[in-house]
N, C-alpha and C positions, 0 to 999 in steps of 0.2 A: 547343310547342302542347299543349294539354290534350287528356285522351281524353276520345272521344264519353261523353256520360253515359249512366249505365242509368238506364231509365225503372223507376218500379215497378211491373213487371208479369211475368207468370211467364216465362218464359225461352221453351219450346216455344212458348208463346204468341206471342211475337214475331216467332218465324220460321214462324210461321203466319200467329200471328197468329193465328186465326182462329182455337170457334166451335164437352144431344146430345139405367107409360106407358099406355098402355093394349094392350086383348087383339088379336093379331093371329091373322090368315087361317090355316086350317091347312096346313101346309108340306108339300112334296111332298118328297121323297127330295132330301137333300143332293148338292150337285154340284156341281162345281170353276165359277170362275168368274176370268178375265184381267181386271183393273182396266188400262184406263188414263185419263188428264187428260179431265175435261171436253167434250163437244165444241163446245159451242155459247156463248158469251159471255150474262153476265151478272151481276146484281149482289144481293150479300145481308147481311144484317146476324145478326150471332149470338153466343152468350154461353155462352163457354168458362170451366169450371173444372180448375185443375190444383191439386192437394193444398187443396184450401180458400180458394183464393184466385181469383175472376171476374175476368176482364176481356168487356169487351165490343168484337167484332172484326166491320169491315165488310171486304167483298170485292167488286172490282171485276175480272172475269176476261172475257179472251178466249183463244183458240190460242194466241197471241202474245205478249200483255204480262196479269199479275197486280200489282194493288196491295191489299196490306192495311193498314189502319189499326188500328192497335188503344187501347185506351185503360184506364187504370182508378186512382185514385186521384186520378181529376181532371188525369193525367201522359196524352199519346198519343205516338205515335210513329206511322211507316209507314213498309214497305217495298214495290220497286218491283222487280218481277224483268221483266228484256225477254229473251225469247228468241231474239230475233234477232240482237241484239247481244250476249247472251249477258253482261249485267252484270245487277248487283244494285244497285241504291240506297237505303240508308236515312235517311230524312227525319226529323230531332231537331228537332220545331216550337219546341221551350225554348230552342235555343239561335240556331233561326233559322238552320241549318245542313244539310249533309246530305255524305255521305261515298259513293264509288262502288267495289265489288268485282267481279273474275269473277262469275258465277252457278254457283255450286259444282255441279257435275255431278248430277242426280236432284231437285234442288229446286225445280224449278218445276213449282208447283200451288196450289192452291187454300189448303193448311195447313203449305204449306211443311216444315220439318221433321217435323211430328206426321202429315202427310200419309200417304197408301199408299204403301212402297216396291215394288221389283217384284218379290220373291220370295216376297210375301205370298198367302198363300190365304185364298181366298173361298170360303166354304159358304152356300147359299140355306140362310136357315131359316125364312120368312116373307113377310109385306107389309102394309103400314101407309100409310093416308094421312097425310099433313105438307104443313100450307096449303093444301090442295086438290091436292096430287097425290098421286101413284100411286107408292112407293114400296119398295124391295126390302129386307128385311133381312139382312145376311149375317152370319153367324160369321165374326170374323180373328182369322187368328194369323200369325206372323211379325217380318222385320225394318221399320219405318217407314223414309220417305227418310233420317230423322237416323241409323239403326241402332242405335236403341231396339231391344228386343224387346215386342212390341206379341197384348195377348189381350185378346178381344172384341168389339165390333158395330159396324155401320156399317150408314146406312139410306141406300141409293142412289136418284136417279130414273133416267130409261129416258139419260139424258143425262149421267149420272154423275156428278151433281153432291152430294158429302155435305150431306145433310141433316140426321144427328144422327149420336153416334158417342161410345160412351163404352168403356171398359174400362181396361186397369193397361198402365202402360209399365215397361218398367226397362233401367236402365243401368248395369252390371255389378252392383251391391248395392243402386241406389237405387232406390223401386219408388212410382210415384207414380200416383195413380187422374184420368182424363183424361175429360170428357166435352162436348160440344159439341151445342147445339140452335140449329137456325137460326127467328131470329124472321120475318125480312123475305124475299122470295126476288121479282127479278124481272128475268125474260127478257127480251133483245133486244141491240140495240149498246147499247156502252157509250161514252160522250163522250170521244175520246182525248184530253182535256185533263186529264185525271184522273190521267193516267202522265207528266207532267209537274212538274217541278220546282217550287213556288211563287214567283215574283216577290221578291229579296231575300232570298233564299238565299244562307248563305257554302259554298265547297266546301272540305273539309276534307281535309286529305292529299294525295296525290298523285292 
């Protein structure tokens, strides 16, 4: 059996997937700040750069199940992380396929690999609206879920949802500049048919 194709699109991106000015508020005294997932379901579309190359990344998230799609050279892919059942699935719509793994411990969120890992700090340095909210900006530094080493910003809402997020990653010597702006953003449920499999899907491997 053939292996899954690579789509071409940047790598972090895929397992994110997902997805970063003008003058902001002036900041009050830096102060530690606990990130954790999202609380509340919703869905948003955004355009992520990783070393020169976009893709454009939709998110579909609740507590429970996340799906990304990503796309860019005319190629998409998505994956499909459940947390309940604690699997990953990703969807290769070219081959009309899709292949099912554990959920690697720390990866489920919103950007997947490129996501906040948990030993990252958060410094308030600001606040800026994005689409009409109300949002925080923080200084990071630390390691990402992937354990990247990850320096630079991220603009949160009161719900924790990344809104824009750029700065450098590196991975032992290779050091790549990473930025994500969300175009689309909208609260509420989200149709659970969307975390479903497409109709005429082959499953691939075991």
């Amino acid at each position: 059996m053939l292996p899954p194709a690579r789509p071409s699109v940047p790598r972090t991106a895929v397992w994110t997937a997902a997805l970063v000015s003008a003058a902001f508020l002036a900041a009050p005294a830096a102060h530690a700040f606990d990130y954790t997932l999202p609380t509340k379901p919703y869905y948003a579309e955004s355009v992520m750069t990783e070393r020169q190359r976009t893709v454009n990344v939709k998110v579909w998230y609740t507590p429970q199940k996340v799906k990304f799609q990503v796309g860019s050279d005319g190629r998409t892919m998505a994956m499909i992380g459940d947390k309940t059942k604690s699997t990953m699935t990703m969807i290769l719509p070219s081959r009309k396929s899709y292949f099912q793994r554990s959920l690697p411990a720390g990866l489920f969120g919103p950007l997947g690999k490129t996501g906040p890992g948990k030993g990252m700090k958060f410094e308030k340095v600001g606040e800026e609206e994005l689409l009409g909210v109300t949002t925080v900006k923080y200084k990071v530094t630390g390691k990402n879920a992937g354990g990247g080493a990850f320096v630079g910003h991220m603009w949160l809402t009161d719900d924790n949802i990344i809104m824009r997020l750029e700065g450098k990653q590196t991975r032992g010597e290779r050091e790549s500049s990473i930025k994500m702006d969300t175009k689309v953003l909208k609260m509420g449920p989200v149709d659970g048919t969307v975390f479903a499999v497409p109709d005429g899907y082959k499953k691939m491997g075991k």
